[in-house]
C-alpha positions in Angstrom: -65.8 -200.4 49.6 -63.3 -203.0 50.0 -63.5 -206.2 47.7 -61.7 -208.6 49.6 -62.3 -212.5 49.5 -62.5 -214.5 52.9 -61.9 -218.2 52.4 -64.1 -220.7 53.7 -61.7 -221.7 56.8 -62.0 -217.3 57.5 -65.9 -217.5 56.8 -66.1 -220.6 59.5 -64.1 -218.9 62.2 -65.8 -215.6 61.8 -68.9 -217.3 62.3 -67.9 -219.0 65.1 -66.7 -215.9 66.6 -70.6 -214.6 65.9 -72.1 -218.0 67.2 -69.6 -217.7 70.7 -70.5 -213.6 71.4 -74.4 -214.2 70.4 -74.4 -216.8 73.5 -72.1 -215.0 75.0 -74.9 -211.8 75.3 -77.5 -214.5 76.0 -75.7 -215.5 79.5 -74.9 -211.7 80.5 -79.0 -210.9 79.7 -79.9 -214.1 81.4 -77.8 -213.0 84.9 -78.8 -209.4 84.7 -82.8 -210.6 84.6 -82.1 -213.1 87.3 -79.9 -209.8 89.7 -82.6 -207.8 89.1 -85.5 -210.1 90.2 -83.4 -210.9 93.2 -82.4 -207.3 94.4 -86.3 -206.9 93.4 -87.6 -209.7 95.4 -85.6 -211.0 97.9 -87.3 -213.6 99.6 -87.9 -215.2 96.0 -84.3 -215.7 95.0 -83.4 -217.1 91.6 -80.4 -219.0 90.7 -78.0 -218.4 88.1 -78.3 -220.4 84.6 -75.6 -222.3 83.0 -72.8 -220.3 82.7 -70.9 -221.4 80.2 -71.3 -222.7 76.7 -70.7 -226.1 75.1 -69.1 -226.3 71.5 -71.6 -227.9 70.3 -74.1 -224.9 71.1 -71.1 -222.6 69.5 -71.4 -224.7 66.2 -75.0 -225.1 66.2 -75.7 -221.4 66.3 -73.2 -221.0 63.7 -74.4 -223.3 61.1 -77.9 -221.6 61.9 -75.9 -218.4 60.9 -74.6 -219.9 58.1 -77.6 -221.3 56.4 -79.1 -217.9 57.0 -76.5 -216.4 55.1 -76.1 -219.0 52.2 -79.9 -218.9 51.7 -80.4 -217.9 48.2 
């Protein structure tokens, strides 16, 4: 097992990276449900959601991440 110690500014980023590819897999879900309704139902087409995310959403879900992880 490797012992190595991140510093805060590597903690940070990797949670960001976390926060950005947790959205990330909520958009792609969020699309697929919406192409499979349409090709299910086509005269009851849905449009796609936002498809993009703000920083602000990226930081938010990271510092929920975070507390999760500094939670003693």
């Amino acid at each position: 097992m490797s012992t190595s110690n991140k510093t805060g500014y590597e903690i940070r980023a990797d949670l960001l990276c976390l926060a950005e590819g947790i959205l990330s897999g909520n958009i792609q879900r969020e699309n697929e449900a919406v192409h499979v309704h349409n090709d299910t139902f086509p005269n009851d087409k849905r449009p796609l959601g936002e498809q993009y995310m703000s920083v602000e959403e990226v930081i938010s879900t990271a510092r929920v991440l975070n507390d999760f992880v500094t939670e003693k």
